[in-house]
N, C-alpha and C positions, 0 to 999 in steps of 0.2 A: 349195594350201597352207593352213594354218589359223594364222590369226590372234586374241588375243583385243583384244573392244574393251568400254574402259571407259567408263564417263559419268557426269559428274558433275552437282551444282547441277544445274539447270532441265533439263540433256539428259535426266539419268536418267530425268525423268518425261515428257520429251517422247519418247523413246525404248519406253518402259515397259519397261526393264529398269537393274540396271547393268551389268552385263557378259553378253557373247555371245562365243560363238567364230564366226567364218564362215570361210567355205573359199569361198580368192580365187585366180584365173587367177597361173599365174607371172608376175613381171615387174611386177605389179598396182601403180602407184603409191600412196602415202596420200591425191594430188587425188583420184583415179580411186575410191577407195574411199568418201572424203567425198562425193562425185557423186552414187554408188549410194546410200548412206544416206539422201541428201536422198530423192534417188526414189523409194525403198522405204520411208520414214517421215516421211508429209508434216509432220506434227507436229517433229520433227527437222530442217527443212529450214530452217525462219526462224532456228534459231541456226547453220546451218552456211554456208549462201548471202547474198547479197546478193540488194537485190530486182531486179537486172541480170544475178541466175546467178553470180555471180563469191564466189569463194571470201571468207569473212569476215574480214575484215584484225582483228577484233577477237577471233578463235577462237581458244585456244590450245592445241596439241596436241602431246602426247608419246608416241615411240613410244622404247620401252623405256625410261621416266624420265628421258628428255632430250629438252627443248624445241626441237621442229624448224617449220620455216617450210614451210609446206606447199608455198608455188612453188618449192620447192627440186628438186622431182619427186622426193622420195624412194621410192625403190622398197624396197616391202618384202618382209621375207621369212620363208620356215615359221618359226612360232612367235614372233613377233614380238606386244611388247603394246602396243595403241593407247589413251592415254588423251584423251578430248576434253571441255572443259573453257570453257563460253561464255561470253563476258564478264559480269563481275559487276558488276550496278550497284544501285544505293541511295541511301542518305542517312538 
């Protein structure tokens, strides 16, 4: 199935893109997707993981313009859009 994913602030360029379509196993959840990202763009992996491997409690991500909790194990589906979105910090 194909998915698109977005990225914004600091992913986009840890990513070097903003938006990809990828084509993911049915059934495929959004952890399971965030997982593979990490691993296939290691640049992409310090906003998505902790340094324990565990998903970022401080990531926020939307799949179809609504703010989902990733431990929710959402599973996604054909044509589905992933926006991800790293915490933003400053002063």
């Amino acid at each position: 199935m194909l998915v698109t994913v977005e990225y914004f602030a600091q992913a986009r360029e840890a990513a070097g893109t903003s938006r990809e379509m990828l084509t993911l196993p049915e059934g495929c959840t959004l952890e399971a997707l965030l997982r593979d990202l990490a691993s296939t763009k290691p640049k992409l992996a310090r906003f998505l993981l902790t340094e324990g491997g565990a998903i970022s409690s401080s990531l926020a991500v939307a799949v179809n313009d609504r703010q989902v909790r990733v431990h929710e194990n959402s599973v996604l589906r054909e044509g589905d859009g992933v926006l991800i979105v790293p915490a933003v910090s400053g002063g």
